[in-house]
C-alpha positions as CSV (number, residue, x, y, z in Angstrom):
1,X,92.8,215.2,182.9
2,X,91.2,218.7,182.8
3,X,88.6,220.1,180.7
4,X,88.0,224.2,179.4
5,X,84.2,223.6,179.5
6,X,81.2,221.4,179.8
7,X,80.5,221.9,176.5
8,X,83.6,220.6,175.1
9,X,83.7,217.7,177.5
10,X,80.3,217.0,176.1
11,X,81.9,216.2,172.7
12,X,84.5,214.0,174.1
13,X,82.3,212.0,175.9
14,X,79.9,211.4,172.8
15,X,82.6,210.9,170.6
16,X,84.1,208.0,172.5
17,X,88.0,206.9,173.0
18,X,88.4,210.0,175.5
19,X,90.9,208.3,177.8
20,X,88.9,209.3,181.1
21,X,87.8,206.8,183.2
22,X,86.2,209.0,186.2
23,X,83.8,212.3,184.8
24,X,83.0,215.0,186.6
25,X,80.8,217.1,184.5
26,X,77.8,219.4,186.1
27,X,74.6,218.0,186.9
28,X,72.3,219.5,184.2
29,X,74.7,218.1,181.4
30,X,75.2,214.6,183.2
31,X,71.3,214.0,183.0
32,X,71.4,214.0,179.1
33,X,74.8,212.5,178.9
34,X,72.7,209.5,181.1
35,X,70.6,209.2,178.4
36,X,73.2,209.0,175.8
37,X,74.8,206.1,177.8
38,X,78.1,207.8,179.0
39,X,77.9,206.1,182.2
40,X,78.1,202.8,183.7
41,X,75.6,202.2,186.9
42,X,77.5,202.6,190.4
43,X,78.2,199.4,192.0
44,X,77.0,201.3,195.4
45,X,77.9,198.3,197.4
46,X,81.4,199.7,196.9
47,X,81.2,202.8,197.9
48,X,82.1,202.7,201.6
49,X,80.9,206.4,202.0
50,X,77.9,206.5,200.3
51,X,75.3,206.1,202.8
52,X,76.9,210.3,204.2
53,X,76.0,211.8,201.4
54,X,73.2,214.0,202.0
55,X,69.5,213.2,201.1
56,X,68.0,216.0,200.6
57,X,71.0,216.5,197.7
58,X,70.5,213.1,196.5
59,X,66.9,213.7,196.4
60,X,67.7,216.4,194.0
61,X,69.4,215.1,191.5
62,X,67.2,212.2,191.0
63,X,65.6,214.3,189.2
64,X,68.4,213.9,186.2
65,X,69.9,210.8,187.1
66,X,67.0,208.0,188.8
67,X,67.7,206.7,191.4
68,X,70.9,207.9,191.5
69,X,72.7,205.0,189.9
70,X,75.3,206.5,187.5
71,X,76.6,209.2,189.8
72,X,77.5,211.6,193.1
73,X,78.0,214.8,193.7
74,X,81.2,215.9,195.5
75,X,80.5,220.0,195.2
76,X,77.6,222.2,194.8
77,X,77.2,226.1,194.3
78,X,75.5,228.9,192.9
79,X,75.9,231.5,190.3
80,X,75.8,234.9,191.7
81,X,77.6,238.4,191.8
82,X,81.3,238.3,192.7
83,X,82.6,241.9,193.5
84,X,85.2,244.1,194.7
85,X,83.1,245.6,198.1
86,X,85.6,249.1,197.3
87,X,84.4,249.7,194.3
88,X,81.2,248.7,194.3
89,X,81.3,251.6,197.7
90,X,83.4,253.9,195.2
91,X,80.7,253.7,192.4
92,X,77.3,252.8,193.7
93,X,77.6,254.1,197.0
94,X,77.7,252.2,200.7
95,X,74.0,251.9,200.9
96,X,73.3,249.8,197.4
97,X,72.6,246.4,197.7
98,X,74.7,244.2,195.1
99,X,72.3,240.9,195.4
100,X,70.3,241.3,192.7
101,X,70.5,240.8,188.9
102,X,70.0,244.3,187.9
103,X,73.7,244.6,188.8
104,X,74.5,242.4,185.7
105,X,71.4,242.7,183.4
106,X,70.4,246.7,183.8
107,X,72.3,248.2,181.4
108,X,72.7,251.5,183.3
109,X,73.9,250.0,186.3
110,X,76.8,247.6,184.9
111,X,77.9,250.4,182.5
112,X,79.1,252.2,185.5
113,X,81.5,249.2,186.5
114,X,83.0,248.8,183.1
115,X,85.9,250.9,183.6
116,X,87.3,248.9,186.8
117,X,86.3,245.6,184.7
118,X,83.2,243.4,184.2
119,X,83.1,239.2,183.4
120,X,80.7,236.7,182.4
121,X,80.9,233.1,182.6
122,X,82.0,231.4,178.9
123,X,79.1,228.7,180.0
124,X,75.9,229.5,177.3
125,X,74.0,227.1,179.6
126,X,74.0,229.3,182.6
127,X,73.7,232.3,181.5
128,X,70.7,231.7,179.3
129,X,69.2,230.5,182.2
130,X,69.9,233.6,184.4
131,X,68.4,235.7,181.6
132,X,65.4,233.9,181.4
133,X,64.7,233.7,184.9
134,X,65.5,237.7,185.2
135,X,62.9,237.9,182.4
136,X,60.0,236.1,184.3
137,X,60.4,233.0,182.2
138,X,60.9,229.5,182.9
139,X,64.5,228.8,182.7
140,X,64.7,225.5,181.1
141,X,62.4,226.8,178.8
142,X,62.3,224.9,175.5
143,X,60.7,227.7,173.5
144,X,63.2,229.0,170.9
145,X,61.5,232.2,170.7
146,X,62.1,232.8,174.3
147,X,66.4,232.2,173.5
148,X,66.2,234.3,170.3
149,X,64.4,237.1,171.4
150,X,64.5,237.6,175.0
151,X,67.6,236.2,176.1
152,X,69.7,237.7,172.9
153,X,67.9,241.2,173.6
154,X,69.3,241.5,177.3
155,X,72.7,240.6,176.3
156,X,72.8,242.6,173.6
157,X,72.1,245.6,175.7
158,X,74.8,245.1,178.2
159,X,77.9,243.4,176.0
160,X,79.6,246.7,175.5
161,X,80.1,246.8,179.0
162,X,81.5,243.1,179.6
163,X,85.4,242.6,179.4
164,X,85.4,238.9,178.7
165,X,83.4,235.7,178.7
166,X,85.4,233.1,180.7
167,X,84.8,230.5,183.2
168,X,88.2,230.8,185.3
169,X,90.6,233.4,184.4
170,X,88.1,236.1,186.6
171,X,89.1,234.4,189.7
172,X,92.2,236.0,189.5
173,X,91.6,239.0,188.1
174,X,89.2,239.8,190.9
175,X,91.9,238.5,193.4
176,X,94.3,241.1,191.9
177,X,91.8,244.5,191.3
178,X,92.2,244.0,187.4
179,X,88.1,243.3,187.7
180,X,85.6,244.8,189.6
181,X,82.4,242.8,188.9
182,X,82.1,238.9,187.6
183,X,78.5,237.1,187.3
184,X,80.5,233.8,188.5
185,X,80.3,230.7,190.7
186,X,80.2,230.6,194.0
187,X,83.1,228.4,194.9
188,X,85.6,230.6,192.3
189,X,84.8,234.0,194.0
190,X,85.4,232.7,197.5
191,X,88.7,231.2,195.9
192,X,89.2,234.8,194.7
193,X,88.6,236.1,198.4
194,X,91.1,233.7,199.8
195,X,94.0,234.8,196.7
196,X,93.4,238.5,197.8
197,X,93.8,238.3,201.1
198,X,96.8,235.4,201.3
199,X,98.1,238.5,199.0
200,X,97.4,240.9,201.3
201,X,96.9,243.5,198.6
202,X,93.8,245.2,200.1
203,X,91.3,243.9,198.2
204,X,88.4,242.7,199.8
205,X,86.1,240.5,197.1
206,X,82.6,239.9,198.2
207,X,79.7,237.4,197.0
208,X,75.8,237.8,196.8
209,X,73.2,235.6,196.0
210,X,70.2,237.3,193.8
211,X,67.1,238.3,195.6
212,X,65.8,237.4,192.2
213,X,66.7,233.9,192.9
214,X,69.7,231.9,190.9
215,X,71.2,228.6,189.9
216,X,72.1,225.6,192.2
217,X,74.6,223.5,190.6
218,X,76.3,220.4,191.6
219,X,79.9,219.2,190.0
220,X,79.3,215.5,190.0
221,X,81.4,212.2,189.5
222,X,80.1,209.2,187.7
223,X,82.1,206.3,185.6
224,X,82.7,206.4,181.9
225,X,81.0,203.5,179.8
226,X,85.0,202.0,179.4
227,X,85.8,202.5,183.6
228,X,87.4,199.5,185.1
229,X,85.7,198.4,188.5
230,X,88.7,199.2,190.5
231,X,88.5,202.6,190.0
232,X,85.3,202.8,192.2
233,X,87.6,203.7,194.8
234,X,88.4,207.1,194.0
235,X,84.5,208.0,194.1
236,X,84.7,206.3,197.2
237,X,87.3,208.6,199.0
238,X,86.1,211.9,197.2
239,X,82.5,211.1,199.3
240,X,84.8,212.0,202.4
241,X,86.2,215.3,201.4
């Protein structure tokens, strides 16, 4: 069963009676969902894979989940710039760099890819957090102010040049030309790269990490409060892929 966004799996899970019995939220939501008591504890014992997973990615997500005993991770990314390398030639020139968040946040930069299409993630979460980070701030700030005024100010200065806020339908669209820029996930624009040239449509789509720095994310699995113990065994084989 499929979701449109962390936010409205969120309000499944809290409500209760959702029908899942394996989650797969990302990790900053899983840690308060932990809280809330959406998951059981892993019966690790069970989990014939689990001593490969990588340390150093378990390490970091005990910061949300202790010990990691509700959950695993099974893919991990960043947020970045997502591009179409002829047009970003065509309008900036050969010699600009693309990894950096001025691309996305200057407005006289992204105005000049608003003709050939420009995209933002539908996930408030992340992009509040690339905003705040582009603005020198911490970006798990818990400072209202810092939402209201910074954050709001930079994307009011560059919405008029943004197409559309979504969290999938740009894969496609930058597969087929009918975007030029997307501040996206990492995994969806090499998906992208792979539709355009399976195509063989000419494009070329491209994807940068921000000098700036960015988000790491992680897509994690864990078992709803209702899971039967059988059902362990799915975790189990996804820690292979």
């Amino acid at each position: 069963m499929s979701f449109d966004s962390n936010e409205i799996l969120e309000g499944k899970l809290l409500s209760g009676n959702t029908g899942y019995d394996i989650v797969g939220p990302s990790s900053e939501f899983m840690g308060r969902q932990i809280i809330a008591g959406v998951y059981q504890k892993l019966n690790k014992d069970a989990l014939y894979n689990y001593d490969n997973l990588d340390p150093a990615m378990m390490n970091l997500l005990e910061n949300l989940d202790p010990d990691n005993a509700h959950s695993i991770p099974y893919l991990w990314g960043t947020t970045g710039i997502g591009y179409n390398k002829q047009k970003a030639i065509e309008i900036m020139g050969a010699d600009f760099a693309m990894n950096t968040l001025d691309v996305v946040f200057v407005p006289e930069i992204i105005a000049k890819f608003q003709h050939c299409g420009v995209a933002f993630l539908d996930a408030p979460s992340e992009m509040f957090k690339a905003a705040l980070h582009y603005r020198g701030l911490n970006p798990n700030s818990q400072n209202p102010k810092d939402y209201q005024e910074q954050s709001t100010e930079l994307f009011n200065n560059v919405r008029p040049y943004i197409q559309y806020f979504h969290s999938s339908k740009y894969i496609n669209d930058l597969a087929n030309g009918d975007i030029c820029l997307a501040f996206a996930w990492s995994g969806d624009v090499l998906q992208a790269a792979d539709r355009a040239s399976e195509s063989g449509n000419g494009v070329q789509i491209e994807y940068r990490i921000p000098k700036e720095g960015t988000l790491m994310w992680f897509d994690i699995l864990g078992p709803y409060q209702r899971m039967p113990p059988i059902l362990e065994m799915p975790i189990s084989f996804s820690t292979i892929s």
